[in-house]
C-alpha positions in Angstrom: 13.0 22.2 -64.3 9.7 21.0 -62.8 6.6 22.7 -64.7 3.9 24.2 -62.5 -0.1 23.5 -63.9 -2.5 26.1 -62.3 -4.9 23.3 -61.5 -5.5 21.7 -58.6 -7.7 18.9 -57.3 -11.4 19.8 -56.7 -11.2 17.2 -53.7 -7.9 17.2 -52.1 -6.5 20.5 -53.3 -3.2 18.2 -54.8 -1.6 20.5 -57.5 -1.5 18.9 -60.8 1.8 17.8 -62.1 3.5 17.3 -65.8 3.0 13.3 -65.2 0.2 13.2 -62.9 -2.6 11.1 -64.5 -5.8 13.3 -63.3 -9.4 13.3 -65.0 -12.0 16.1 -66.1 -15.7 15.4 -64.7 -18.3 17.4 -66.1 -20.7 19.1 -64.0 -23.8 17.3 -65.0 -26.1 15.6 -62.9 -28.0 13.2 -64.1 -25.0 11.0 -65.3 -21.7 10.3 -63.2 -18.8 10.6 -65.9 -15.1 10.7 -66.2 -13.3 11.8 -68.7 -9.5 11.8 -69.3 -7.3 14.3 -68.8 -7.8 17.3 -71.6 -6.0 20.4 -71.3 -8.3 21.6 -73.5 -11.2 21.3 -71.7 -9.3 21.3 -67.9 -9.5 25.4 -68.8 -12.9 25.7 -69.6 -15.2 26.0 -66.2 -18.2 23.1 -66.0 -15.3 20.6 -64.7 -14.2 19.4 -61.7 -10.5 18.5 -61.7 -9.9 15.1 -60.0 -6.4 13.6 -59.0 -6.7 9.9 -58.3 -9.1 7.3 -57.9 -9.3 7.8 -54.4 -10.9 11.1 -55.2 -13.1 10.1 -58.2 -14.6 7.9 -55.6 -15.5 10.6 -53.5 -17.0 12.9 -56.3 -18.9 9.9 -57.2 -20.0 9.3 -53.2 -20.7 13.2 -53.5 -23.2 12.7 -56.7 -24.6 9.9 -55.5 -25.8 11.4 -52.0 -27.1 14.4 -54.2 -29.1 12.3 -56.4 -30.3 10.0 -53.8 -31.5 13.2 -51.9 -33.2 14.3 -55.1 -35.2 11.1 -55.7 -36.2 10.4 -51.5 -37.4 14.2 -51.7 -39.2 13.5 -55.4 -40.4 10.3 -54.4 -39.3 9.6 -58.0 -38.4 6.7 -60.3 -36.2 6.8 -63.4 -35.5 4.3 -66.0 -31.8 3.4 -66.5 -32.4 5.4 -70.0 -33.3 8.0 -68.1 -37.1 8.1 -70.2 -39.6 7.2 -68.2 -40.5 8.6 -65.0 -43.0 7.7 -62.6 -44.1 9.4 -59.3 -44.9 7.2 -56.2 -47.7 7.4 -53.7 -46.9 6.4 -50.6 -46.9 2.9 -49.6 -49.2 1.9 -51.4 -46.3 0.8 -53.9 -44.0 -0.8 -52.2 -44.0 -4.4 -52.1 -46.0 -6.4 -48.7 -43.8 -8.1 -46.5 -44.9 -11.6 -45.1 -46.5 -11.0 -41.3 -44.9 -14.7 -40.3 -41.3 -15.3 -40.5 -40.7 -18.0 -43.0 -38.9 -21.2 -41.3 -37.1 -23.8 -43.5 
């Protein structure tokens, strides 16, 4: 008898089945994780439900476009560490490009 799970994939809508190796992704935003599958946690809300890689890679696409938006509107830099940050002026910081084509 094929079981039935009450979840189903945040991305595609695939139901999740007995064998189907899916992962949890929390709904955090300053770091981009997956976590394997937990039935534990899969209950609890906070996480997205994600079926294959095909869809991890869009939820990742998805978090990236959000946290690229969030830094181009802050005008923002943060460390890998996520420590420091530093706000930008305008162009004053971004490096000069050469006015002459360089030729070898």
């Amino acid at each position: 008898m094929k079981v039935r799970y009450p979840y189903k994939c945040d991305y595609c809508l695939n139901q999740k089945g007995e064998t189907n190796h899916w992962w949890l992704r929390p709904h955090e935003t300053e770091r981009f994780t997956l976590l394997a599958w937990d039935e534990a946690r899969a209950g609890h809300e906070g996480y997205e439900h994600i079926c294959s890689e095909s869809c991890a890679a869009k939820a990742l696409s998805k978090w990236m476009a959000r946290t690229s938006a969030f830094f181009a509107t802050n005008n923002s830099v943060v460390c890998s560490n996520g420590e420091a940050v530093k706000t930008l002026s305008s162009a004053a910081h971004r490096p000069s490009l050469p006015n002459q084509p360089i030729i070898r």
